[in-house]
C-alpha positions as CSV (number, residue, x, y, z in Angstrom):
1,X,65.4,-7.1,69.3
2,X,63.8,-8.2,72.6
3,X,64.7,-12.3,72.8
4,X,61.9,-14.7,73.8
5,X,63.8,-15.5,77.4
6,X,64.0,-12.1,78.0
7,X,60.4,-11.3,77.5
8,X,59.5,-14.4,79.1
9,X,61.9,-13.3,82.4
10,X,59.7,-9.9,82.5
11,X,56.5,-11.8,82.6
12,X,57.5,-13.8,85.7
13,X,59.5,-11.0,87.8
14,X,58.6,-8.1,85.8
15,X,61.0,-5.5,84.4
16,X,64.4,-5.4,85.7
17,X,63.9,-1.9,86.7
18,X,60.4,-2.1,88.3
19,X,59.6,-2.0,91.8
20,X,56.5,-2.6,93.6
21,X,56.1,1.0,94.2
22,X,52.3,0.6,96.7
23,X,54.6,-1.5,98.6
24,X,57.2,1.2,99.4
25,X,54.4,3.3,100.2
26,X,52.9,5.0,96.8
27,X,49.5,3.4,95.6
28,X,49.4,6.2,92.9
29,X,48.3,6.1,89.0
30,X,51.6,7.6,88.2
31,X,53.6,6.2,91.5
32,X,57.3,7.4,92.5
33,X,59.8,4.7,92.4
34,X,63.4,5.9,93.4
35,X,65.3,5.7,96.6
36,X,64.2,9.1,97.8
37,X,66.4,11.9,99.5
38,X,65.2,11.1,103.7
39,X,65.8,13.9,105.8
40,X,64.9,13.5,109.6
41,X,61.6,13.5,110.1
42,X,61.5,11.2,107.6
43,X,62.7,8.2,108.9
44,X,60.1,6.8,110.3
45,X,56.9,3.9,109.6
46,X,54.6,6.6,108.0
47,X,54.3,5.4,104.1
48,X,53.2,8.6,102.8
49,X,57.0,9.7,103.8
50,X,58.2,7.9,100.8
51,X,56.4,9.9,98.6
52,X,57.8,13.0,100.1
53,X,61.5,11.5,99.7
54,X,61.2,11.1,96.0
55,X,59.9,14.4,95.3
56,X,62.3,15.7,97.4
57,X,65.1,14.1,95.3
58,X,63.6,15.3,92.2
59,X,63.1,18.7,93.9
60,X,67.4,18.2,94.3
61,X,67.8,17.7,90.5
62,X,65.5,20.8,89.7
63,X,67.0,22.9,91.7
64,X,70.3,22.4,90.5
65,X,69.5,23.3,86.9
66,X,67.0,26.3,88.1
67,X,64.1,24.5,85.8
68,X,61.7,26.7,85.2
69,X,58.6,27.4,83.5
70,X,59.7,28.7,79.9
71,X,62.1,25.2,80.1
72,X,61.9,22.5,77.3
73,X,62.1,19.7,79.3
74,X,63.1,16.3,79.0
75,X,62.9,13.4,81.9
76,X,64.4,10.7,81.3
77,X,63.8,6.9,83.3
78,X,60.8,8.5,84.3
79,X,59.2,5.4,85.7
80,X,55.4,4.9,86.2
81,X,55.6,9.0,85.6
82,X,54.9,10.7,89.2
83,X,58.2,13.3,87.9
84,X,56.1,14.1,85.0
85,X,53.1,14.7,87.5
86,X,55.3,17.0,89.6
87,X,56.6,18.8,86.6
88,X,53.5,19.8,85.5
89,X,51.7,20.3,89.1
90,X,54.4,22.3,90.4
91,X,56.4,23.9,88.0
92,X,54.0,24.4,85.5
93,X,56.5,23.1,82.9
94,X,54.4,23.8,79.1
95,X,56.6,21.4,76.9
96,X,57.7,18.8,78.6
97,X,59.0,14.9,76.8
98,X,59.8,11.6,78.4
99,X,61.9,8.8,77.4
100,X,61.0,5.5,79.6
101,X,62.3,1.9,78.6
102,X,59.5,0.4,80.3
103,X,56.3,-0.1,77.8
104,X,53.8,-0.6,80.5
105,X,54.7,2.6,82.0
106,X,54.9,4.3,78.7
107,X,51.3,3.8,77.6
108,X,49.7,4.8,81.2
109,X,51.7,8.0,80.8
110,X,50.4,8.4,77.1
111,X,46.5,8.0,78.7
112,X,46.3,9.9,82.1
113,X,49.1,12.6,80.5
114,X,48.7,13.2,77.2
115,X,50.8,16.6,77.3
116,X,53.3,15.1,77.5
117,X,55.6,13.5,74.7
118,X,56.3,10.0,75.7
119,X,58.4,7.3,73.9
120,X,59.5,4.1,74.6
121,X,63.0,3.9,74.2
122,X,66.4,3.6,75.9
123,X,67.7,7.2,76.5
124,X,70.8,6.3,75.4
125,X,69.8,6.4,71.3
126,X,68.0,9.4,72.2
127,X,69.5,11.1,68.4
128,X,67.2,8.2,66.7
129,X,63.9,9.8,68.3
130,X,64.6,12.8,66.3
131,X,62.9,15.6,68.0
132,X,62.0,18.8,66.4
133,X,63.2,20.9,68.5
134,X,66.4,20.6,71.4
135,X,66.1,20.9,75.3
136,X,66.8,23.5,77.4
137,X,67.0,20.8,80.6
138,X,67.4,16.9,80.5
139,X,67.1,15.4,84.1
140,X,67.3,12.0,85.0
141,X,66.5,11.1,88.6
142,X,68.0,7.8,90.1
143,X,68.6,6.2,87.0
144,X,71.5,6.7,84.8
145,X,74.2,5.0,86.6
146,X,72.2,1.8,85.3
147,X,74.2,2.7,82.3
148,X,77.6,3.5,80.7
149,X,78.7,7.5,81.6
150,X,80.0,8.2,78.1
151,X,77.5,6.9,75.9
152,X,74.7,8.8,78.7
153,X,76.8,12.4,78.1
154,X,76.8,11.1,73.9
155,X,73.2,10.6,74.2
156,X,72.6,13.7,76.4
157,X,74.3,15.7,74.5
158,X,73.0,15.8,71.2
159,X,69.3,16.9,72.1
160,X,70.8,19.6,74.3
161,X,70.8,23.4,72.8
162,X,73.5,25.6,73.4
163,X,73.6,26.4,77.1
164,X,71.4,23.6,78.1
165,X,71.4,22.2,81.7
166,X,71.5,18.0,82.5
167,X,71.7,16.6,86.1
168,X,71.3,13.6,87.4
169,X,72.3,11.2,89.0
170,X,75.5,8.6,89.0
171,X,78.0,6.6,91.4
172,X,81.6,7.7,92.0
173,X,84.4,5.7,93.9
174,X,85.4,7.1,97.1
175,X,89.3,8.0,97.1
176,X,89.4,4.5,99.6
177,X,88.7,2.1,96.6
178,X,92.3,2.5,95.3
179,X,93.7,1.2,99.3
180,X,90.8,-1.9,98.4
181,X,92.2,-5.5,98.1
182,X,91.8,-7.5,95.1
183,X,89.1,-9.7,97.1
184,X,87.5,-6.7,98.5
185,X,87.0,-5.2,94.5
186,X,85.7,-8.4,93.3
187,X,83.0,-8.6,95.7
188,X,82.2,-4.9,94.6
189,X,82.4,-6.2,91.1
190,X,79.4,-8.9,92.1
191,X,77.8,-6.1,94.8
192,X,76.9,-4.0,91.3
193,X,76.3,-6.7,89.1
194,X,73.1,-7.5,91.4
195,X,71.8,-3.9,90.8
196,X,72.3,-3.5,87.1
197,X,75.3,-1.3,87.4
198,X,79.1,-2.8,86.1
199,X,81.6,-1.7,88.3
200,X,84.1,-0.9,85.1
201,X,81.7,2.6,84.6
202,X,82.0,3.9,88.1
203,X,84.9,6.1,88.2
204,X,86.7,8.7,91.1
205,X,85.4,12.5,90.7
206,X,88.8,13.7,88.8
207,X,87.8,11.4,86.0
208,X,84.1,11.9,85.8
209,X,84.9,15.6,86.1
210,X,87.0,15.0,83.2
211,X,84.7,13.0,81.0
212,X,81.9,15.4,81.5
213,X,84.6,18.1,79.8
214,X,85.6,15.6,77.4
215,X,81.9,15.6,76.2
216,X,81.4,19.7,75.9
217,X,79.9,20.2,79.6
218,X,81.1,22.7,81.9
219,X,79.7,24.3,85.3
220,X,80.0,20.9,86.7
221,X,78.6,20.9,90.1
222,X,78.8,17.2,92.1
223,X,77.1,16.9,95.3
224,X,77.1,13.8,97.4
225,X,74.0,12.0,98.6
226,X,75.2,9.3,99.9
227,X,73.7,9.8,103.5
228,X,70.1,11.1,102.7
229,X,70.0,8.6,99.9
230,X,71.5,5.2,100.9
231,X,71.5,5.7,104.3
232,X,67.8,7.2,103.9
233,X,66.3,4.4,101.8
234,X,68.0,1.8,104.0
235,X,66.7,3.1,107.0
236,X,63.5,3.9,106.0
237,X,63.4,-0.1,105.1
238,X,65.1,-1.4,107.7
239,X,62.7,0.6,110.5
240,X,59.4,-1.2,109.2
241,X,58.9,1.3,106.4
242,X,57.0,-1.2,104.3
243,X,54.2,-3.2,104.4
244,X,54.8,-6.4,105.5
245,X,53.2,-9.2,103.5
246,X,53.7,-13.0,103.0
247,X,57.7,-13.1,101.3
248,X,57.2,-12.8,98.0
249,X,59.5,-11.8,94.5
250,X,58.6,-8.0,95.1
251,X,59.7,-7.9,99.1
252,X,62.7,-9.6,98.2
253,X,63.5,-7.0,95.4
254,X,62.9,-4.3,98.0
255,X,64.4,-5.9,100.7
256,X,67.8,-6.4,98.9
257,X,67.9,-2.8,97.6
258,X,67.8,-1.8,101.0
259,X,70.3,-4.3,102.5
260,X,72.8,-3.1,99.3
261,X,72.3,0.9,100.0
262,X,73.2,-0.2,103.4
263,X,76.6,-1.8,102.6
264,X,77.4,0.9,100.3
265,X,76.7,3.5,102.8
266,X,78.8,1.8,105.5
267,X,81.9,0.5,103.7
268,X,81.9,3.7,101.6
269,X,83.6,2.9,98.8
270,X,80.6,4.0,96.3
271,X,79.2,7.7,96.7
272,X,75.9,8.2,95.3
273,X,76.0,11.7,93.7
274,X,73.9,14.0,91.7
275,X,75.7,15.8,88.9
276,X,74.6,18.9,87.2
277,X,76.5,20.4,84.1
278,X,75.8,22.8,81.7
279,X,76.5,22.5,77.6
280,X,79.2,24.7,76.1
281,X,79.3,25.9,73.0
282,X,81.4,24.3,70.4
283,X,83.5,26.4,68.5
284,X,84.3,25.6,65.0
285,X,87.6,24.9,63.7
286,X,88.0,27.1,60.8
């Protein structure tokens, strides 16, 4: 159950995962609100460029499980719903469900896109939704790495059909961390914290190849974005991106998300990665 200080927290400085998304350069209905994949002629002050970044990252995760039309689809951490938007617009995706923690968000999608099956809920008791029917796709774009990797793949997992395709997106150590000095991984341990991701979760590609196994997926297919993402989204801020207005709760926010993608981009310890899997069959003991 939601506490009182936690409710009363969201009503000061909003959600933990919102962003002031007209800031960053989407006045939208159904705004984007990830750190975008920047390529070149990207980086500059136009705002309309950081709508093209966040398609483009969700154009990453879509093309790496070949969604098509036919697809069941589920997005989950869809935000104020601009994925949903783009699913629809240009995919043409006919059943298509979203799972959003955010309430606000939830009931905007449920009146501008009522197509579209939306619950509020964390997507990581996705089995107590109880769909009718499982997914040929989940995607998650720029949001799962918020959470614990085994209980996501659990989650994940069981609304997935036989041969069903997940990506999205997660942080990986580098093969440097294990040379890092005890002060050097307990600044990283306090670098996370301040983005809502514990530093105990993160592991090096051998291991999170080996989870994903663990949990029935194979076809695993890790690609790093490091550069067009952290380096992107820090750039894009640092180059006078934004708006600027009087400082304010929301420009910090921003401002600190782009100062963080910046360290982790530099010191590169962290990869940002996108992950794409497929679901194996399970063969019955007999």
């Amino acid at each position: 159950m939601t506490s009182f200080k936690q409710v009363l927290i969201e009503k000061v400085l909003g959600h933990k995962y919102a962003i002031d998304a007209e800031r960053l350069g989407d006045d939208s209905l159904l705004a984007w609100s990830n750190l975008g994949y920047w390529q070149a002629q990207q980086h500059d002050s136009q705002q309309h460029h950081y709508r093209l970044a966040c398609q483009s990252l969700a154009d990453q995760v879509a093309s790496s499980v070949q969604l098509k039309q036919s697809d069941r689809v589920l997005d989950l951490g869809c935000g104020q719903g601009a994925s949903l938007l783009h699913w629809l617009n240009q995919y043409q995706i006919e059943q298509l469900s979203t799972v959003e923690l955010q309430a606000d968000c939830i009931q905007r999608i449920q009146k501008n896109l009522p197509q579209v099956d939306a619950y509020c809920q964390s997507f990581l008791n996705l089995k107590q939704l109880h769909f009718l029917n499982s997914f040929d796709a989940v995607i998650c774009i720029d949001a799962a790495y918020h959470s614990d990797l085994n209980s996501f793949l659990n989650s994940t997992a069981s609304v997935l059909n036989s041969k069903g395709r997940l990506a999205f997106h997660y942080l990986m150590w580098s093969d440097a961390w294990q040379n890092c000095s005890y002060l050097q991984k307990q600044q990283y341990r306090y670098l996370l914290k301040s983005a809502d991701v514990k530093w105990q979760h993160l592991m090096d590609e051998q291991r999170l190849v080996k989870t994903l196994t663990q949990h029935g997926f194979g076809d695993i297919v890790i690609q790093d974005f490091s550069a067009p993402v952290f380096n992107g989204f820090a750039q894009y801020i640092e180059t006078g991106g934004i708006e600027k207005k009087s400082f304010d709760l929301a420009q910090f926010k921003i401002g600190m998300t782009a100062k963080l993608c910046r360290k982790l981009y530099h010191d590169g310890l962290v990869r940002y990665i996108q992950i794409s899997a497929v679901k194996h069959e399970t063969i019955k003991k007999t």
